[in-house]
N, C-alpha and C positions, 0 to 999 in steps of 0.2 A: 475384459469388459468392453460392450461395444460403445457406439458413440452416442445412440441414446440414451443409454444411462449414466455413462458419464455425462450427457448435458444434464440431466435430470435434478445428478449430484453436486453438480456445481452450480446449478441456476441458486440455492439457498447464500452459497457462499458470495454472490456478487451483492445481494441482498444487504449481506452484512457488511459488504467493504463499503458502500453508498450510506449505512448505517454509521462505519467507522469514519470514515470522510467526516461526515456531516457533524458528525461529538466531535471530532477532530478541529475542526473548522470554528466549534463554538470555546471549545477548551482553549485554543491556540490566544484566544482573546484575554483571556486570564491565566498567564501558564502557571501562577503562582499558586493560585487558587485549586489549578486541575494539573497538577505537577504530575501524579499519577496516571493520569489519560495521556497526557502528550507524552511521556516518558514509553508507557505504552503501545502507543502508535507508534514511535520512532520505532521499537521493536518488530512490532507488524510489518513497517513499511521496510525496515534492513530483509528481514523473511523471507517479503513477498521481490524483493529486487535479484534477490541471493536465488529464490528459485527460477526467475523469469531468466536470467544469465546463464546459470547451471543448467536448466533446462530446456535449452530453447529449441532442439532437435526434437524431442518428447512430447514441448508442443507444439510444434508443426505436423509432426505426423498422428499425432493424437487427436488433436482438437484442431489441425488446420489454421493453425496464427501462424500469417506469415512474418518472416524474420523482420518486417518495414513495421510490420502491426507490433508485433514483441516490444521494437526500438523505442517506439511512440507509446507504449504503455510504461516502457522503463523509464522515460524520460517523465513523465505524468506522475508517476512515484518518486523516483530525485526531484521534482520540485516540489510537492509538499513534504518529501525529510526535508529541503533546506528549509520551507516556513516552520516546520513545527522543530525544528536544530534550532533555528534562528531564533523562535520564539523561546527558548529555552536559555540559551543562552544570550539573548536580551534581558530576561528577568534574572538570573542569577548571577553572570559571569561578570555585565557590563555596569554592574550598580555597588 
């Protein structure tokens, strides 16, 4: 696959991570309520950490993310698993 289509195929999927963020971000405020969304997302984001780690040779030479750019999108998703861990275990664990 060349790299315009692989942009092609992946431009949908950034769509939905800005998508997920964003219910993420609304869910995290009620995690009682949206126990299922944030539970969810914890999932996505362990996913999306586990492939950017495992893969990070793949994506450099694939799609050109340099190792500094990979670091700073890992870091970007470890800190919303800690909000959306934290909100989770604020509403269950600590009450």
């Amino acid at each position: 696959m060349d790299k315009s289509t692989l942009k092609l195929v992946l431009k949908p999927w950034g769509a939905l991570a800005v998508f997920a963020g964003i219910a993420g971000l609304f869910a995290a405020t009620d995690p009682e309520r949206y126990v299922g969304v944030v539970l969810g997302l914890i999932v996505l984001l362990c996913g999306r950490i586990y492939y950017r780690v495992v893969f990070w040779k793949d994506l450099l030479s694939t799609g050109g993310i340099s190792p500094y750019r990979n670091r700073i999108s890992v870091g970007v998703l470890l800190l919303f698993l800690v909000v959306f861990t934290g909100a989770i275990v604020d509403q269950f664990l600590l009450k």
